[in-house]
Steps between C-alpha positions, in 0.01 A plus 500: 500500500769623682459867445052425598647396862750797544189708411276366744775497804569888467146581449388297804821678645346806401158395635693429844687821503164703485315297742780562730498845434103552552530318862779731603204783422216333633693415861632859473117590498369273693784685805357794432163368560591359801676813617118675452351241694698529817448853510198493508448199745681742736333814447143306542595183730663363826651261277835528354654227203833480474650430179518140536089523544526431848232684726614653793213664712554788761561373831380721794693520854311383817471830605276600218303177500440550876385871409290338222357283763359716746413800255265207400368380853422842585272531195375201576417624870370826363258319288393243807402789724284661208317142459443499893416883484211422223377211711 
């Protein structure tokens, strides 16, 4: 009886040892995977992750938002005067 439970404690130690083993490999992968992913969030996207899978978007000084601004009320203007042009 003895020698049935030393069996079963080193194969479940066994058991354990692989397990641990296989997540080592799978959270290896799983950086890799993550690696990927940010790359290509910031070849295709404004927004960054870090690595603690925070988002961090791109923040824009007020002198390019003002720029923004009226780059957009002068197409706005332009297409006003067209309207009243047609009418």
């Amino acid at each position: 009886m003895i020698q049935g439970e030393q069996m079963a404690s080193i194969e479940l130690g066994g058991t354990v040892k692989a397990l641990k083993v296989e997540r080592a490999k799978v959270q290896g992968e799983l950086a890799k995977l993550n690696k990927a992913i940010n790359v290509l969030q910031e070849l295709f996207g404004t927004n960054t992750v870090t690595s603690n899978g925070h988002v961090h978007k791109r923040t824009l000084s007020t002198a390019v938002r003002r720029k923004i601004g009226n780059a957009q009320k002068a197409r706005w203007a332009k297409v006003r005067t067209e309207r009243a042009a047609k009418a």
